[in-house]
C-alpha positions as CSV (number, residue, x, y, z in Angstrom):
1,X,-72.7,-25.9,-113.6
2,X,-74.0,-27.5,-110.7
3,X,-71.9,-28.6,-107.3
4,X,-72.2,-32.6,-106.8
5,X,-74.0,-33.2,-103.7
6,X,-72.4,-35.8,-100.9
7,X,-74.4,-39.1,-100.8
8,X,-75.3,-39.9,-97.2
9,X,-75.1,-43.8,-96.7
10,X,-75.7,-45.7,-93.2
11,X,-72.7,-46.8,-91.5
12,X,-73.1,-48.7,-88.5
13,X,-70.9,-47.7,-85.3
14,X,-68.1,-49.9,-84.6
15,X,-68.2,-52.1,-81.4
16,X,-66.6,-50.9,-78.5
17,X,-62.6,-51.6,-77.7
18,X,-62.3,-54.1,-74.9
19,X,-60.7,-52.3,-72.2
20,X,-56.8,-52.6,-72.6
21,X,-54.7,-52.3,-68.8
22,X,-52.6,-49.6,-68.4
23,X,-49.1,-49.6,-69.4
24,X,-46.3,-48.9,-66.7
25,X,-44.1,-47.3,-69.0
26,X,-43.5,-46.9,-72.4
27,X,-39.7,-48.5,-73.8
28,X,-37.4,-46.0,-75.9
29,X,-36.7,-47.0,-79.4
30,X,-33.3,-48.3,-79.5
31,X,-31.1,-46.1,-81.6
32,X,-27.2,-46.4,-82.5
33,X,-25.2,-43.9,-80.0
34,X,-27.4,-44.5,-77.4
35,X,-26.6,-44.5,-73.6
36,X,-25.7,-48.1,-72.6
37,X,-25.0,-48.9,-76.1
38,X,-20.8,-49.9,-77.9
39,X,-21.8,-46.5,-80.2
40,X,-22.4,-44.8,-77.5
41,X,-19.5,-45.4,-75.7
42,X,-17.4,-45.2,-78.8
43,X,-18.6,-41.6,-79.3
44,X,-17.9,-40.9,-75.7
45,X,-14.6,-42.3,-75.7
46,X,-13.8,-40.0,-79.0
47,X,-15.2,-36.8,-77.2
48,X,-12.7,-37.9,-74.1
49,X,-10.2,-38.1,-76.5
50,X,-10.3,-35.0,-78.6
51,X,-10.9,-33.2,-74.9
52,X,-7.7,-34.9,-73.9
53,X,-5.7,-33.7,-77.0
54,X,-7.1,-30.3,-76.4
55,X,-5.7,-30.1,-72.8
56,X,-2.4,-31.4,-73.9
57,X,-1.6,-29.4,-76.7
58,X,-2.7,-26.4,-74.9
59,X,-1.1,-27.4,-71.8
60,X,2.0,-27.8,-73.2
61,X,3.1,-24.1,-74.8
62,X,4.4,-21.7,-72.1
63,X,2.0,-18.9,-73.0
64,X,-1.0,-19.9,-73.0
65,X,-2.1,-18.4,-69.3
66,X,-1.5,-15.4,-70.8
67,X,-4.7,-15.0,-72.7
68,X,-7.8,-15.4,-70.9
69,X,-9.9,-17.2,-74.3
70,X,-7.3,-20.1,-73.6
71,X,-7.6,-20.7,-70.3
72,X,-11.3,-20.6,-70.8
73,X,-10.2,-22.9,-73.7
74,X,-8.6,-25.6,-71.0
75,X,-11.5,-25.1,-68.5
76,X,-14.0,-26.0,-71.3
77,X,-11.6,-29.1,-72.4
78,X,-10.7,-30.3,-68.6
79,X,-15.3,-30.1,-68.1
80,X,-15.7,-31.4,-71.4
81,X,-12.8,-34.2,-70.6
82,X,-14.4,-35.1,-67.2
83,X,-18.0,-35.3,-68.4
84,X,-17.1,-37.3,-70.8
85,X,-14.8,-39.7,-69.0
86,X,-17.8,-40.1,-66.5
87,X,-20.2,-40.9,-68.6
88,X,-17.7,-43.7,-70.7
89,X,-17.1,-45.7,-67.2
90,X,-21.7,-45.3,-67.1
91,X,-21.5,-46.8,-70.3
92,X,-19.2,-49.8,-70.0
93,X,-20.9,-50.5,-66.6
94,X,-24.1,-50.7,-68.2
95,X,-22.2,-52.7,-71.0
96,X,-21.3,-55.3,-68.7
97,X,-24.0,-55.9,-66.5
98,X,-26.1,-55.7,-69.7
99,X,-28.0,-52.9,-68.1
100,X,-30.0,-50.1,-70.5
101,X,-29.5,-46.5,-69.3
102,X,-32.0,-45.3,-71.3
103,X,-34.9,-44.2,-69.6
104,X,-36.2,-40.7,-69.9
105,X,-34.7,-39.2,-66.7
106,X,-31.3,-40.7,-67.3
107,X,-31.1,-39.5,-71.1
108,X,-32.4,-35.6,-70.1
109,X,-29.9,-35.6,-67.7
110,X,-27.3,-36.5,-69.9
111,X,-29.1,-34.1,-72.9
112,X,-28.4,-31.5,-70.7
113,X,-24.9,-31.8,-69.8
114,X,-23.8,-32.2,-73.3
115,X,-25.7,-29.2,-74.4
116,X,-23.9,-27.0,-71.4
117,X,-20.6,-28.8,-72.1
118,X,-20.9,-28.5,-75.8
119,X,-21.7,-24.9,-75.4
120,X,-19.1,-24.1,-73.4
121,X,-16.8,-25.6,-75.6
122,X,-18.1,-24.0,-78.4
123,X,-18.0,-20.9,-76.8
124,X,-14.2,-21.6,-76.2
125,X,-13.5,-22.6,-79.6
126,X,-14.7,-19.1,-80.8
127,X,-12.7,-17.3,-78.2
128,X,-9.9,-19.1,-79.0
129,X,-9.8,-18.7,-82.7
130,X,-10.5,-15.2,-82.7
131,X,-7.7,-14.1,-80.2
132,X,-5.5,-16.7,-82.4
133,X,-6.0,-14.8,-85.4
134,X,-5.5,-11.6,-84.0
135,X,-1.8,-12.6,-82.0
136,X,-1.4,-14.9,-85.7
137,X,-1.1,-12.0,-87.5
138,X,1.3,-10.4,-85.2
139,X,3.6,-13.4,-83.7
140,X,4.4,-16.6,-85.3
141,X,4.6,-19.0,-82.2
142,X,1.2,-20.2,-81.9
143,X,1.2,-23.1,-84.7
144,X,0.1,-25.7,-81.9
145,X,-2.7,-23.6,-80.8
146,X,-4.0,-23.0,-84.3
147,X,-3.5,-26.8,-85.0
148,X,-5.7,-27.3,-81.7
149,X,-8.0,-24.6,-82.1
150,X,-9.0,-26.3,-85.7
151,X,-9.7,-29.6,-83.6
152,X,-12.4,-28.4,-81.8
153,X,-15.1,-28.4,-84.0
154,X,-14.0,-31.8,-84.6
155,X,-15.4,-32.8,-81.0
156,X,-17.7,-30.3,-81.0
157,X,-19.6,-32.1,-83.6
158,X,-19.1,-35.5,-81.9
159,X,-21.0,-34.2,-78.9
160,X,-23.8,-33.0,-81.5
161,X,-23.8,-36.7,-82.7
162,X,-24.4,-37.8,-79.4
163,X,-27.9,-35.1,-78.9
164,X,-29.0,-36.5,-82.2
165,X,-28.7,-40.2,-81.1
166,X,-30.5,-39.4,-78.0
167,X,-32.7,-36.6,-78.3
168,X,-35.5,-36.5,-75.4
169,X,-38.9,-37.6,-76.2
């Protein structure tokens, strides 16, 4: 059996492109979650809240000082509370004076202080649920911190919504 051999056929060259002018920038795609956008302020006013709830229940038992993973626990949520809470106010500013926040600088800024908050508070999270299961087993007063301590992965996962709504291009 013999290979088939390619057919070489003319082709003309294609005219040159007309010279285009330089862009000045290039626009972001608009996505749902967005800086500047009512999803994106949504899912920063739900991170706010869930940090909120963290600090209060934790801030309200007597013992908590008493174990370093939850005041490491409170830390992470008061951070995670403020960051949030800041970047809310950004968003209805920009809301209102119909302003976009989302240029490149703006949205690696804010990619990077969700990733260290939402390490942290992951990083809490795990503390606290391993030290609650340990004292769990052995007292029986630290219902409210295992109630809380099961709600962080619920705002743990909104701040992950938020890096795949605006991941840096």
């Amino acid at each position: 059996m013999r290979p088939s051999r390619p057919a070489v056929h003319p082709v003309e060259a294609p005219p040159p492109a007309p010279p285009t002018p330089a862009q000045r920038g290039v626009r972001m795609k608009d996505t749902p979650g967005a800086p500047g956008t009512p999803a994106g302020l949504g899912l920063r006013l739900a991170q706010t809240f869930f940090a909120a709830a963290a600090l209060a229940v934790m801030a309200g038992t007597n013992d908590f000082p008493s174990v370093s993973a939850f005041s490491y626990l409170v830390a992470a949520a008061i951070l995670q509370c403020l960051w949030s809470l800041s970047l809310a106010i950004m968003d209805i500013y920009a809301l209102l004076v119909k302003r976009s926040l989302r240029n490149a600088r703006a949205v690696c800024i804010f990619t990077i202080g969700d990733g260290i908050t939402g390490t942290l508070t992951l990083g809490a999270a795990c503390a606290s649920a391993g030290i609650t299961v340990l004292i769990g087993n052995d007292l029986n007063i630290w219902q409210r911190i295992i109630v809380q301590v099961l709600r962080l992965p619920l705002r743990w996962l909104s701040l992950a919504g938020l890096h795949l709504r605006h991941p840096v291009s």
